[in-house]
N, C-alpha and C positions, 0 to 999 in steps of 0.2 A: 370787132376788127377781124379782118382776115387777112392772111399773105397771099398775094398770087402765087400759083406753081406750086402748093404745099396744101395739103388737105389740113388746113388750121380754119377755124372758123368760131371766133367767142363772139356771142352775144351778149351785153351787157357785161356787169362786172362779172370775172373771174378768171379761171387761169390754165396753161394746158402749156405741153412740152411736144416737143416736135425736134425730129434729126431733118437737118435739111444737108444738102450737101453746097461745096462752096459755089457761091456767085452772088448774083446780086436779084433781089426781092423786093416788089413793092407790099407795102402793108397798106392797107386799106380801111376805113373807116366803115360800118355796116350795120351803124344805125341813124336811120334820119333825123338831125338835131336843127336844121336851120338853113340861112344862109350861106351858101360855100360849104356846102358839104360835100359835094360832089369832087371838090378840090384837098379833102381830106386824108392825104396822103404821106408818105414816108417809103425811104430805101435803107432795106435792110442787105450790108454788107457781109457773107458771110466766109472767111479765109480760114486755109487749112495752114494749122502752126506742126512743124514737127519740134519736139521734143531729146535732145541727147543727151545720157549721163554720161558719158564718156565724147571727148570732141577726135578722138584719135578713130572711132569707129569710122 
């Protein structure tokens, strides 16, 4: 699998970490398995959450 716009790129099983910054990412499929592979796709949503310990700040 790969994402578009992110230097990620697994081949076969395994596993890898990546900082991406927020938007939206297609994930990709990127080993040939068949019929409809071509269409083996996914959208990866990614949002910036902030965080406050205090809500007065």
């Amino acid at each position: 699998m790969a994402i578009e716009g992110a230097d990620l790129k697994i081949d076969g099983d395994g596993e890898a970490t990546v900082t991406l910054e927020a938007g939206e990412y297609i994930i990709y499929c990127t080993i040939p398995c068949g019929g409809g592979h071509e269409e083996m796709t996914a959208k990866l949503i990614c949002r910036v959450k902030h965080f406050l310990k205090d809500k007065n700040v």
